[in-house]
mmCIF file as gemmi writes it, N, C-alpha and C atoms, coordinates in Angstrom:
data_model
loop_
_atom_site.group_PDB
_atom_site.id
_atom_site.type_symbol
_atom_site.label_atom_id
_atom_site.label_alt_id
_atom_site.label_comp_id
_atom_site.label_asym_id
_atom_site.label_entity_id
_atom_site.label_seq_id
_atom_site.pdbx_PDB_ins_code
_atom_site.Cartn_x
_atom_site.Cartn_y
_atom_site.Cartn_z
_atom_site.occupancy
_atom_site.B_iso_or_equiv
_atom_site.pdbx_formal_charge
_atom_site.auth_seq_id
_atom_site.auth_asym_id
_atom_site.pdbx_PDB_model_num
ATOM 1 N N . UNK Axp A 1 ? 20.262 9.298 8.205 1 0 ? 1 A 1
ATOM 2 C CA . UNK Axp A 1 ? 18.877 9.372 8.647 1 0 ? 1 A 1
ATOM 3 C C . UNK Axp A 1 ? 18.41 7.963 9.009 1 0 ? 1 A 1
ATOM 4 N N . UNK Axp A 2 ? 17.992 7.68 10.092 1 0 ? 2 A 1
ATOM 5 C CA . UNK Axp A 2 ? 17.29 6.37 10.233 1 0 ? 2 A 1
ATOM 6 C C . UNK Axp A 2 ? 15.912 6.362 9.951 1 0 ? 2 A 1
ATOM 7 N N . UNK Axp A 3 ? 15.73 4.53 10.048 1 0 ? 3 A 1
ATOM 8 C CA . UNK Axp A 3 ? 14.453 4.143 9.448 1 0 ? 3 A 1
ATOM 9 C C . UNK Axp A 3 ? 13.015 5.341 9.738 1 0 ? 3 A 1
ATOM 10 N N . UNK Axp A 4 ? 13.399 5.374 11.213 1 0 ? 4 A 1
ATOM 11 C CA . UNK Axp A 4 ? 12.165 5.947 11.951 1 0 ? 4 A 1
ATOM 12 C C . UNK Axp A 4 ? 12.429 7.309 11.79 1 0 ? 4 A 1
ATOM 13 N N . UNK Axp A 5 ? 13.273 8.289 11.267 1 0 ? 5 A 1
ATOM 14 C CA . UNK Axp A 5 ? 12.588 9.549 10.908 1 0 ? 5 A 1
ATOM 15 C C . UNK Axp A 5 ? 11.768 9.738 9.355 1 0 ? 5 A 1
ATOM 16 N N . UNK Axp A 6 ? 12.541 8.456 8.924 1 0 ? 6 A 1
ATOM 17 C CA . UNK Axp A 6 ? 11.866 9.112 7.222 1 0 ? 6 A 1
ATOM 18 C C . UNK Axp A 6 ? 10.787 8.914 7.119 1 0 ? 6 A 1
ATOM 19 N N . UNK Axp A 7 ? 9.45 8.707 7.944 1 0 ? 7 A 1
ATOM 20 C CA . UNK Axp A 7 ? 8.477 9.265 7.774 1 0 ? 7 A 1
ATOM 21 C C . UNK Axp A 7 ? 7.871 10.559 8.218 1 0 ? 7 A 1
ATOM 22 N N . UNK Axp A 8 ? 8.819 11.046 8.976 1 0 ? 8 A 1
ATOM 23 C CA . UNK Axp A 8 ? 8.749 12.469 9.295 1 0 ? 8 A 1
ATOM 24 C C . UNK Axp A 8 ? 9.212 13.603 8.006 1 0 ? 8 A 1
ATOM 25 N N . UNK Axp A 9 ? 10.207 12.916 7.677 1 0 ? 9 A 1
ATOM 26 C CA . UNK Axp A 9 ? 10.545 13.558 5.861 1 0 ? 9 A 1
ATOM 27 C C . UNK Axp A 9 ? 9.691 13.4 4.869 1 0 ? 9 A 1
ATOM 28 N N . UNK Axp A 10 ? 8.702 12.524 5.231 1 0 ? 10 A 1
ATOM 29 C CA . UNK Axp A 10 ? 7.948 12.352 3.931 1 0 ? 10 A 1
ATOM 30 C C . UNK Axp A 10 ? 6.516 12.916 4.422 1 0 ? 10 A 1
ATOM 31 N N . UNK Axp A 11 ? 6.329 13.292 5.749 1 0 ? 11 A 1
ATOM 32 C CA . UNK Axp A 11 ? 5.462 13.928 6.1 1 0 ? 11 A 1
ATOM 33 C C . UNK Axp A 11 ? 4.086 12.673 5.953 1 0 ? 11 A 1
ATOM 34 N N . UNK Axp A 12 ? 4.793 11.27 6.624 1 0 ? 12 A 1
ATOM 35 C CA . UNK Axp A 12 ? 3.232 9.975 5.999 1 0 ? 12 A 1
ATOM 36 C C . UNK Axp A 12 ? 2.443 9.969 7.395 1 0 ? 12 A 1
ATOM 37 N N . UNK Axp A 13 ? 1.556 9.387 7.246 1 0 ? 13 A 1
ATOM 38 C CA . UNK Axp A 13 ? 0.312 9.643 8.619 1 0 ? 13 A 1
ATOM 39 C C . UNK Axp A 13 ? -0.669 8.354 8.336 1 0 ? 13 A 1
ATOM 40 N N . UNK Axp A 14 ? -0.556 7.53 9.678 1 0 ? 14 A 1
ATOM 41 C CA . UNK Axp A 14 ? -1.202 6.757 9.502 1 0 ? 14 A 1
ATOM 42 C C . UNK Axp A 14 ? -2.773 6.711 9.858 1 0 ? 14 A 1
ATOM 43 N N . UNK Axp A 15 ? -3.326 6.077 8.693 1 0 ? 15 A 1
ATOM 44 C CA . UNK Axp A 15 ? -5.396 6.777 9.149 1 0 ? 15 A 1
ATOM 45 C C . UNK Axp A 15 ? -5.361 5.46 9.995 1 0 ? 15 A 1
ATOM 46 N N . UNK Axp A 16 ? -6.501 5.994 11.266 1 0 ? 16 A 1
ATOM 47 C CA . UNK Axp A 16 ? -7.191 5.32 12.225 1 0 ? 16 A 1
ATOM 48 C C . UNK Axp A 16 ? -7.771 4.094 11.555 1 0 ? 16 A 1
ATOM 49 N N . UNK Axp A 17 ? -7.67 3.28 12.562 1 0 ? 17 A 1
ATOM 50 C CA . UNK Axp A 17 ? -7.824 2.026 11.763 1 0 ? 17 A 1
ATOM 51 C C . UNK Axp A 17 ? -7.366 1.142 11.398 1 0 ? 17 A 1
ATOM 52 N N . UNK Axp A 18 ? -6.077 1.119 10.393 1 0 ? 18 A 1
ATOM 53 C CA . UNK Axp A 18 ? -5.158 0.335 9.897 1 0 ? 18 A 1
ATOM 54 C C . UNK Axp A 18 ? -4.413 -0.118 10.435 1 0 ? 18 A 1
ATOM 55 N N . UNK Axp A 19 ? -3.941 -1.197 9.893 1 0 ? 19 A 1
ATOM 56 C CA . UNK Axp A 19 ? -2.324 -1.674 10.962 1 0 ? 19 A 1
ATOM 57 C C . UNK Axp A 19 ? -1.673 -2.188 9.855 1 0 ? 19 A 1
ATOM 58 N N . UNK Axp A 20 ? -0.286 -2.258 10.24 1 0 ? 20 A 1
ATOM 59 C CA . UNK Axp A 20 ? 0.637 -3.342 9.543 1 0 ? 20 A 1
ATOM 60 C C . UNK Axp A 20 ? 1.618 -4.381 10.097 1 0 ? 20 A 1
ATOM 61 N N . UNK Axp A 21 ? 1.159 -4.804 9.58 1 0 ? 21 A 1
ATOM 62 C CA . UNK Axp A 21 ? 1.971 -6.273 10.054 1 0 ? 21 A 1
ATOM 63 C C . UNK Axp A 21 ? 3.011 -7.05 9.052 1 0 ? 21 A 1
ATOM 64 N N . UNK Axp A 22 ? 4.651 -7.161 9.872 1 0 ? 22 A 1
ATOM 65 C CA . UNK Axp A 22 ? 5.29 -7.376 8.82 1 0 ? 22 A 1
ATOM 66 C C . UNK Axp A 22 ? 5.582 -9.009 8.949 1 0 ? 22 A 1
ATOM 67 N N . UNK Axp A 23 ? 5.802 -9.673 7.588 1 0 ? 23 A 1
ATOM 68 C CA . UNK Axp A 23 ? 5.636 -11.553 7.4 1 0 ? 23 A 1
ATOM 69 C C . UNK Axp A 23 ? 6.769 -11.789 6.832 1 0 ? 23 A 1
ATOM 70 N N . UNK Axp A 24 ? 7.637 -12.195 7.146 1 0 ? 24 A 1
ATOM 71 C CA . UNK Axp A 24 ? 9.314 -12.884 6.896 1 0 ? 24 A 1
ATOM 72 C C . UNK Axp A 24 ? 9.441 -14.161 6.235 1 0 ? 24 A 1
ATOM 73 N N . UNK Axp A 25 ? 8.381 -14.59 5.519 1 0 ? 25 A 1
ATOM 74 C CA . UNK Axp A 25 ? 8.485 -15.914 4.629 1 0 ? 25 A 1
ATOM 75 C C . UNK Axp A 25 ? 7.101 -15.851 4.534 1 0 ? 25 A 1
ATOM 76 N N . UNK Axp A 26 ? 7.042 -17.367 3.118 1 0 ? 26 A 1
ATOM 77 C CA . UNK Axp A 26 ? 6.148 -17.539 2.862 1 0 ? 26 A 1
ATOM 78 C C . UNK Axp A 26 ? 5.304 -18.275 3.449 1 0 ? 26 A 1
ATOM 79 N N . UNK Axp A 27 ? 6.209 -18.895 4.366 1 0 ? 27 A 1
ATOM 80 C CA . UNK Axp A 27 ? 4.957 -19.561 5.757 1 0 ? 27 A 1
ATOM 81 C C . UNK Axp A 27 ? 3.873 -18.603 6.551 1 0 ? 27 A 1
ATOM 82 N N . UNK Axp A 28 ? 4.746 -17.357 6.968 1 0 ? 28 A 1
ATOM 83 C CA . UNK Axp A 28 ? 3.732 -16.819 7.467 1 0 ? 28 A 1
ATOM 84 C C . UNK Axp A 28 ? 3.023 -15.98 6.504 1 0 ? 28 A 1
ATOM 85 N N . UNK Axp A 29 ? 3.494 -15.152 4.861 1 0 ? 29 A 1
ATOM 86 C CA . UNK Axp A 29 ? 2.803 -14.715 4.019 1 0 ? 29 A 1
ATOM 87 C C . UNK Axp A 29 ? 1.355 -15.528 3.434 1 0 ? 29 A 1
ATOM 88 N N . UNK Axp A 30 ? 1.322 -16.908 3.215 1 0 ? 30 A 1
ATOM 89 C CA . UNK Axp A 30 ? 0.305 -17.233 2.759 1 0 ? 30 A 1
ATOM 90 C C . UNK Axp A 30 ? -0.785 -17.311 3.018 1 0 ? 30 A 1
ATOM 91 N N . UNK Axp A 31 ? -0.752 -17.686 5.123 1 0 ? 31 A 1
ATOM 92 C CA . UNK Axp A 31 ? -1.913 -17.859 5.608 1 0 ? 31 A 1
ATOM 93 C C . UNK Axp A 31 ? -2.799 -16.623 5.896 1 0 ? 31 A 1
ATOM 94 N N . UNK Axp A 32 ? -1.675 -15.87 6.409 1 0 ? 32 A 1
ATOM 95 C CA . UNK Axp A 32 ? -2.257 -14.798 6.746 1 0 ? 32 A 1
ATOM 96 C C . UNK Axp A 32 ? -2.765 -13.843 5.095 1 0 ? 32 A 1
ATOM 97 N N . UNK Axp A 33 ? -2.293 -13.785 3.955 1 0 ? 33 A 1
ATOM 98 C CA . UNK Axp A 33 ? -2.934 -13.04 2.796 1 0 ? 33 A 1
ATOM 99 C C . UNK Axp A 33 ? -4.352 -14.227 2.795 1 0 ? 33 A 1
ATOM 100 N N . UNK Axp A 34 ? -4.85 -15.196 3.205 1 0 ? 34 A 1
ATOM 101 C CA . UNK Axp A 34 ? -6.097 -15.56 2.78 1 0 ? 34 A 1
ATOM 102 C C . UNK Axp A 34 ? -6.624 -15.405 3.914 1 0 ? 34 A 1
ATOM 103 N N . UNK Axp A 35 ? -6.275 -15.239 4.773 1 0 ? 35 A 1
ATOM 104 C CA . UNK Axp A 35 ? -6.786 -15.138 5.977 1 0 ? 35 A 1
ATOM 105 C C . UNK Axp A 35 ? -7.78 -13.244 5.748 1 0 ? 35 A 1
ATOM 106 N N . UNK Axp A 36 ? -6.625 -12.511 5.482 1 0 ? 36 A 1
ATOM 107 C CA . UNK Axp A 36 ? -7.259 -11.376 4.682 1 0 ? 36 A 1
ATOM 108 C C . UNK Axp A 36 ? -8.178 -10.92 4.072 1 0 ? 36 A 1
ATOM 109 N N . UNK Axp A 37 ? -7.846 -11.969 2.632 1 0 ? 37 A 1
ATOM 110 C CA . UNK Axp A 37 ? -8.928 -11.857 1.826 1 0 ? 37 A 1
ATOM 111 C C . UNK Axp A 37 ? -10.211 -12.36 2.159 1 0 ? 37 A 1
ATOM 112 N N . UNK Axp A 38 ? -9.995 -12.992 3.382 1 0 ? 38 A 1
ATOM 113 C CA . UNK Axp A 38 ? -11.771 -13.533 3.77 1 0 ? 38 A 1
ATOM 114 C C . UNK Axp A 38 ? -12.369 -12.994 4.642 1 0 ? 38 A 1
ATOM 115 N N . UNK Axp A 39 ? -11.407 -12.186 5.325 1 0 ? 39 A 1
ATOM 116 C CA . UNK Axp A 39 ? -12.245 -11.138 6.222 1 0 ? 39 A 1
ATOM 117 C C . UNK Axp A 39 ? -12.452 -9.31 5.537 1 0 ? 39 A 1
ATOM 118 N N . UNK Axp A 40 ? -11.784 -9.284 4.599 1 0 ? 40 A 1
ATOM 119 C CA . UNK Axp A 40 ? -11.643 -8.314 3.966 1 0 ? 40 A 1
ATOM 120 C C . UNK Axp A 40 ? -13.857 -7.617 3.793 1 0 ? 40 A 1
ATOM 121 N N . UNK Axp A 41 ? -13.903 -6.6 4.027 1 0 ? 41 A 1
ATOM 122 C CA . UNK Axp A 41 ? -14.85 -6.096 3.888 1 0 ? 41 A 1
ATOM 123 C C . UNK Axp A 41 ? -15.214 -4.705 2.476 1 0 ? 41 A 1
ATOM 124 N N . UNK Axp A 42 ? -13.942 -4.35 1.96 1 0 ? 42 A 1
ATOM 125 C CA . UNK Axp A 42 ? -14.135 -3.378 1.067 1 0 ? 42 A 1
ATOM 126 C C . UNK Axp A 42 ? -12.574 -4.077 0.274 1 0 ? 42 A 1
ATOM 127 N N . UNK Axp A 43 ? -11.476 -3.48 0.629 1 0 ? 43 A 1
ATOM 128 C CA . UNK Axp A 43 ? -10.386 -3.538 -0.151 1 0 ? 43 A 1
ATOM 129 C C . UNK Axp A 43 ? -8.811 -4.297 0.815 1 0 ? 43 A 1
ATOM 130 N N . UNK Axp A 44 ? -8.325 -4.75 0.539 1 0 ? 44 A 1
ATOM 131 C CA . UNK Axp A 44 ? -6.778 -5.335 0.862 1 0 ? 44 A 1
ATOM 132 C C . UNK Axp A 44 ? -5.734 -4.633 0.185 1 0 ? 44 A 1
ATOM 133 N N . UNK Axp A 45 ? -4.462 -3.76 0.571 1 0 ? 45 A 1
ATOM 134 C CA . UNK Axp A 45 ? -3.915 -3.273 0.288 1 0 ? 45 A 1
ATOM 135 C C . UNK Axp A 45 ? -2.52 -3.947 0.381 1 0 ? 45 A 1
ATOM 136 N N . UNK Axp A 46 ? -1.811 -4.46 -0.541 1 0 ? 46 A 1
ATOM 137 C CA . UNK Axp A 46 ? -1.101 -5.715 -0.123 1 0 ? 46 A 1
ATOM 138 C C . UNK Axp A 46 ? 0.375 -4.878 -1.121 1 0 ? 46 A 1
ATOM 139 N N . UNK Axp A 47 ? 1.66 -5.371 -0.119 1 0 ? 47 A 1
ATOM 140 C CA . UNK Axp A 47 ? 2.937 -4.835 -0.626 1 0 ? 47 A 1
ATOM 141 C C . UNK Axp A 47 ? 4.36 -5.791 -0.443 1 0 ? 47 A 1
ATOM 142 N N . UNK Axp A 48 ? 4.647 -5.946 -1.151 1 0 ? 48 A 1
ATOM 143 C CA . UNK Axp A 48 ? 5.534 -7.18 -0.848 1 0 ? 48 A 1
ATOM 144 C C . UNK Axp A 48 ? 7.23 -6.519 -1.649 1 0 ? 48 A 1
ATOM 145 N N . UNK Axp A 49 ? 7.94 -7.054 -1.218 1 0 ? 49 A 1
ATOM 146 C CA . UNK Axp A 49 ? 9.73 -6.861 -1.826 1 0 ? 49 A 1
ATOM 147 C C . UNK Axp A 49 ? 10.323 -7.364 -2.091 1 0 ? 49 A 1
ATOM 148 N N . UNK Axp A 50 ? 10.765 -7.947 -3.363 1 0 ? 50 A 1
ATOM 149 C CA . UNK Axp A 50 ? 11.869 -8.974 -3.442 1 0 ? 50 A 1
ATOM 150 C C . UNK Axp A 50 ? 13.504 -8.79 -3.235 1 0 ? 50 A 1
């Protein structure tokens, strides 16, 4: 199964609105998580992997 069906297996749906954006180090993780938190208007939903 590839990447791009298993959200068809899991039946996920993305709500209007959101985006994601993926950050490959901590150069680009840091600026952009404060960059976040200062425009953030209700909540930041933040997911990271080691």
């Amino acid at each position: 199964m590839s990447a791009d069906s298993s959200a068809l297996q899991w039946n996920c749906q993305w709500t209007p609105g959101n985006r994601v954006h993926l950050l490959c180090s901590g150069v680009e993780y840091f600026p952009a998580l404060l960059r976040a938190i200062d425009q953030a208007s209700i909540e930041i939903h933040l997911e990271t992997y080691i």
